[in-house]
C-alpha positions in Angstrom: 42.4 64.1 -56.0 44.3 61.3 -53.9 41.7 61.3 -50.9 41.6 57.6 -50.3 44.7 56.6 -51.8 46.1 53.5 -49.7 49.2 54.0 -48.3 51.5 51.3 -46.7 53.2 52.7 -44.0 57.1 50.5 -44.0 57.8 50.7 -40.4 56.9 48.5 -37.5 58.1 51.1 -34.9 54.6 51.6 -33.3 55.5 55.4 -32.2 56.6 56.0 -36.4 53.2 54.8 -36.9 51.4 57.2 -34.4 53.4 60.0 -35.7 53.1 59.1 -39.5 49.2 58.9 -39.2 49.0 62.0 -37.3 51.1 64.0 -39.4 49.0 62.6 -43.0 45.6 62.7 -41.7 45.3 65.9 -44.0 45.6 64.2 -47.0 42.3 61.4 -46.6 45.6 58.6 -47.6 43.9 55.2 -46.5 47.0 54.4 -44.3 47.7 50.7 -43.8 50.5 49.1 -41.4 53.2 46.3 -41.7 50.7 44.2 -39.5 47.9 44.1 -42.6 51.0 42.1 -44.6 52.3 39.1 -43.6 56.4 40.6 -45.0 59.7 40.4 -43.7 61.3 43.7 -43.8 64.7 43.7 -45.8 67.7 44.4 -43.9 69.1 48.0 -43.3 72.2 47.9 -44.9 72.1 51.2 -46.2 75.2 54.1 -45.2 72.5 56.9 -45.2 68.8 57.4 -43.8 68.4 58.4 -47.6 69.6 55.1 -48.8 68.1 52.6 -45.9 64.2 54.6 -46.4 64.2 54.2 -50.3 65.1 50.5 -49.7 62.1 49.7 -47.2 60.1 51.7 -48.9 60.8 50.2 -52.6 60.4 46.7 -50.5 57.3 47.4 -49.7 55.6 48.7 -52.6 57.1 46.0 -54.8 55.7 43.4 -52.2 52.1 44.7 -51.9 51.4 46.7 -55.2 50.6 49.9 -52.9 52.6 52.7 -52.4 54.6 53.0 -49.5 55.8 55.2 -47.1 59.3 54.4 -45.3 60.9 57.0 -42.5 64.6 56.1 -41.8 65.6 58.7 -39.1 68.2 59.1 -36.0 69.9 60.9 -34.2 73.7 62.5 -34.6 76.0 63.5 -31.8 78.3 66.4 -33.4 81.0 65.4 -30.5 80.2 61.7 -31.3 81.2 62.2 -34.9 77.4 61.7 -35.7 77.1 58.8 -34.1 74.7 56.9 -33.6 73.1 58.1 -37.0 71.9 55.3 -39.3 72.7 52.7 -36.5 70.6 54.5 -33.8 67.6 51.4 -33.6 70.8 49.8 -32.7 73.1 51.6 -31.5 75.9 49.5 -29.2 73.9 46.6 -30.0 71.4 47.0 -27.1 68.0 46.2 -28.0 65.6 48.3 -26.4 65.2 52.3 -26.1 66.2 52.4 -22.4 69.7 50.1 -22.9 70.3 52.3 -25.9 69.5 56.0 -23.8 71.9 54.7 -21.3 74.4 53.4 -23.5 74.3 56.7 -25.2 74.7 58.6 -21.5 78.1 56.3 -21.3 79.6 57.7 -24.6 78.7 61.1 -23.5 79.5 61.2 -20.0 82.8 63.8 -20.0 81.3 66.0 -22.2 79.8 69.4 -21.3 78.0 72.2 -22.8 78.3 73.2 -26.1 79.5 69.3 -26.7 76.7 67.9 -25.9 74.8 69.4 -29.3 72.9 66.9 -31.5 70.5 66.9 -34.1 67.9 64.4 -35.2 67.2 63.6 -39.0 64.7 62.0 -40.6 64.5 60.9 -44.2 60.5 59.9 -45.8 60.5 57.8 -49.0 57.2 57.5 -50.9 57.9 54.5 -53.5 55.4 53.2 -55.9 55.1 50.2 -57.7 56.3 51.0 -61.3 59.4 51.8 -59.3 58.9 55.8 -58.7 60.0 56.9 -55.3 60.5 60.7 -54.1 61.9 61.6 -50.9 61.1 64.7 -48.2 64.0 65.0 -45.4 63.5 67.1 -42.0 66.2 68.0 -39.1 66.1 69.2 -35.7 69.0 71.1 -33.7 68.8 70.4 -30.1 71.1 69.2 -26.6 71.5 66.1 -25.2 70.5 66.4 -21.4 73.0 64.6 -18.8 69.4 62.2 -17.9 66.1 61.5 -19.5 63.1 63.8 -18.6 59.6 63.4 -19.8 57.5 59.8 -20.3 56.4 60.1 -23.7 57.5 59.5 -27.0 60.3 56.8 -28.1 63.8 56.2 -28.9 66.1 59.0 -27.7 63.2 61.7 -26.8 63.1 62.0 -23.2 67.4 63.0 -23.3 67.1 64.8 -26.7 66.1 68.7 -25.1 65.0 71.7 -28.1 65.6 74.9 -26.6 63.3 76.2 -28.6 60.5 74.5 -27.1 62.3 74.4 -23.5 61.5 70.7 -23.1 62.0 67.5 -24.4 60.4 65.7 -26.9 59.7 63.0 -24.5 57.3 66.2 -22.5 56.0 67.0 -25.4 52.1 65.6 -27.0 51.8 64.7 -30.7 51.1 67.7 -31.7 53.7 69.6 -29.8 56.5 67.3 -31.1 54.8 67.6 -34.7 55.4 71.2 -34.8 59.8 70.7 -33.7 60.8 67.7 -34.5 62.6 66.2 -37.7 60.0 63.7 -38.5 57.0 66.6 -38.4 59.0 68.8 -40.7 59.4 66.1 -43.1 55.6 65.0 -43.2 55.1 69.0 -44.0 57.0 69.0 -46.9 55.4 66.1 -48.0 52.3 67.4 -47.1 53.2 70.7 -49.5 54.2 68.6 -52.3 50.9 66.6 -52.4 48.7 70.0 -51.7 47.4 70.2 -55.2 47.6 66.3 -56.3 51.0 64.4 -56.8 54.1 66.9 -57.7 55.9 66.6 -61.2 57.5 63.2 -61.3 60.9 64.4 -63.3 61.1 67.0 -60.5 60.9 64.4 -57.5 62.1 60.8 -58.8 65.2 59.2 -57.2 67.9 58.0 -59.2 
């Protein structure tokens, strides 16, 4: 029913995008990026990956008269007090995903075991233009390894370890990661709620 339905995908995090396209290939969306527009993303100002994805999102849409699909994820520390959470593209101010892994070994570095549990969350937002946005939310329990381990994926993956799995996400492929992670069990319920055309609108608007 929506095969060929554009999409704009609101993030200019190149593995988002890898991930995003992967996980909605099912559903035929005509996916376009950030680089098709010529936009400046809003600030995230928000205090919740809820909060900052409907914001991008609703940017978006409003700005190109296409639906849009934001992803506001991150990564919480238990022992940390959930940090870095909504500030983890940022976290300690460094600016790149290496300064930031390190930075993150520094806060961590006298704690052992059990304190080094974490989760990652991720938070999709599907807004449309009339202003109709719906929202699918995945997490991920896992342990934050004393160094990194693995050379693929982005952000925190090659420290964040799933037990599960017995690896990283960083030594994991797309479609390994897919099945574990936060961001691949948020494109499923998605994926679910699209399965026989677009779900109930009272059911899934955000107020």
């Amino acid at each position: 029913m929506l095969r060929g339905m554009k999409v704009v995908l609101a993030t200019g995090n190149p593995g988002k995008v890898r991930e995003l396209k992967e996980g909605l290939a099912p559903l035929g969306w005509t996916l376009l990026t950030l680089a098709d527009f010529a936009l400046r993303m809003p600030k995230e100002e928000g205090a919740t990956f809820l909060e900052n994805a409907l914001l991008k999102a609703a940017y978006v849409a409003k700005a190109t008269g296409l639906p849009a699909l934001a992803d506001d994820s991150g990564l919480e520390v238990y022992a940390l007090g959930g940090e870095p959470g909504v500030y983890s593209a940022r976290y300690g101010g460094r600016t790149t995903d290496r300064e930031r892994n390190v930075y993150l070994l520094e806060r961590m570095r006298h704690l052992k075991g059990e304190e080094r549990k974490a989760r990652f969350v991720a938070v999709l937002v599907l807004a449309y233009p009339d202003g109709h946005a719906e929202a699918y939310e995945g997490s991920v329990e896992g342990v934050i390894l004393e160094a990194p381990r693995g050379e693929g994926g982005f952000g925190y993956d090659p420290l964040f370890y799933v037990p599960e799995a017995g690896k990283t996400f960083a030594e994991m492929g797309l479609e390994e990661k897919a099945r574990y992670s936060h961001r691949g069990k948020a494109l499923r319920a998605l994926l679910e709620a699209y399965k026989d055309g677009p779900p109930p609108r009272e059911v899934s608007k955000l107020e």
